[in-house]
N, C-alpha and C positions, 0 to 999 in steps of 0.2 A: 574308816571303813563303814560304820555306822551311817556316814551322808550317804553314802552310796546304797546301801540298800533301803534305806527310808524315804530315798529318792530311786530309785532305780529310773522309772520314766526318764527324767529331768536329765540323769547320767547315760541314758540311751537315745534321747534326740540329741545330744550335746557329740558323740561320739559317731552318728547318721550324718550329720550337717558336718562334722569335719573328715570323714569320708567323703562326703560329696563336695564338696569346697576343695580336694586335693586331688581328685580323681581327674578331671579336666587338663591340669599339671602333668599328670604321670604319662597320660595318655600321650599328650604332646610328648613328651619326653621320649616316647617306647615308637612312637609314629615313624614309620617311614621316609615321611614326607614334611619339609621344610617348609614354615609362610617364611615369605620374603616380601619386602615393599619393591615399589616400583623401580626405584634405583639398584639395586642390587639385582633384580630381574635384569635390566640391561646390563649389568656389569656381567650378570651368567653369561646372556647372549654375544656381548661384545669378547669378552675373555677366553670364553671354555664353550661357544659354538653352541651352548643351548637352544632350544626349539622350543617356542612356545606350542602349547596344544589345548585346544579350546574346546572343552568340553558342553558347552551348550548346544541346545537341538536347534536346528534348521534356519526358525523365521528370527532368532537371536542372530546368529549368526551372520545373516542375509544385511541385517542392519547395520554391521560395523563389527570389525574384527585388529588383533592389533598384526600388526605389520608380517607376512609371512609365515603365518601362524596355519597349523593342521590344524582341521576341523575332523574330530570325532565327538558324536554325543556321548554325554556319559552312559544312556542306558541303548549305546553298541560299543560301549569300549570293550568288555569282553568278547564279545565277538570278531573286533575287528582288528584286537590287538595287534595282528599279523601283519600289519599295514605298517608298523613301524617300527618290526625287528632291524630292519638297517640302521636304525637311531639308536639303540640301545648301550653305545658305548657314551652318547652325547648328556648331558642332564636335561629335562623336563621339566619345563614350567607350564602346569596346569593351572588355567584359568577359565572361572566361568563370569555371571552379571556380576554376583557381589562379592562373591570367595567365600560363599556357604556350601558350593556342589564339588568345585573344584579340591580339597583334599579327599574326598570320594571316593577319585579317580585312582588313590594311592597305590590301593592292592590292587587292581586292575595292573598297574603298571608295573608292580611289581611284581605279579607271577609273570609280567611278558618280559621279565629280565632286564629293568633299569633298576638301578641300586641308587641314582641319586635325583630323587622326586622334589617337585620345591611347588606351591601354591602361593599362586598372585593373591597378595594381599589386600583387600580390596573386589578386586577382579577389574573386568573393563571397566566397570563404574568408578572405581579407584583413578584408575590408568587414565580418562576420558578428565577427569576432576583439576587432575594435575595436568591437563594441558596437551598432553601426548600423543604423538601420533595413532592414527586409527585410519584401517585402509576399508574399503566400499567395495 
């Protein structure tokens, strides 16, 4: 007990750095929304009818997108949630360039009533890497 208070700093970054070293973990844990790799996105799609939706703006978009995929930007998905209340029983696969925007999308999608969110791992750049189909 003695190190500890003769140290206190040393025992208070030591206890910040394993808060933030576990905090990333939980988050994913408590998250909504599932990463998933490529394969297992088409296993959603093939299986259980998933929809991709592609949350990049406009001139991304215009450049290549992956196969039958909804195109909402992420900053109108709240708005425009409404566009894919008929989809709500299906799961979602949000993806955007690299799969940094795309779990974003999470709570968007889930106040418009999808319970089972998933984010392309990678994102198109993942997807494009490995080979895959991408429609123009």
């Amino acid at each position: 007990m003695n190190f500890v208070i003769e140290n206190w700093m040393l025992f208070a970054v030591m206890v910040i750095s394993g808060v933030m070293l576990l905090l990333p973990l939980a988050q994913r844990r408590l998250s909504p929304v599932k990463d998933v790799g490529n394969a297992e996105a088409t296993l959603l799609v093939n299986r259980k009818n998933a929809v991709f939706l592609d949350v990049r703006e406009p001139k991304e978009y215009e450049g290549g997108h992956l196969p039958n995929a909804i195109h909402i930007p992420l900053s109108q998905l709240d708005s425009r949630a409404g566009e894919l209340a008929k989809l709500t029983g299906r799961p979602v696969v949000a993806y955007c360039e690299s799969g940094r925007r795309s779990p974003s999308a999470a709570s968007a999608l889930k106040r418009a009533g999808f319970t089972e969110i998933y984010s392309l791992h990678g994102g198109l750049f993942g997807w494009k890497k490995d080979g895959l189909p991408v429609e123009k």
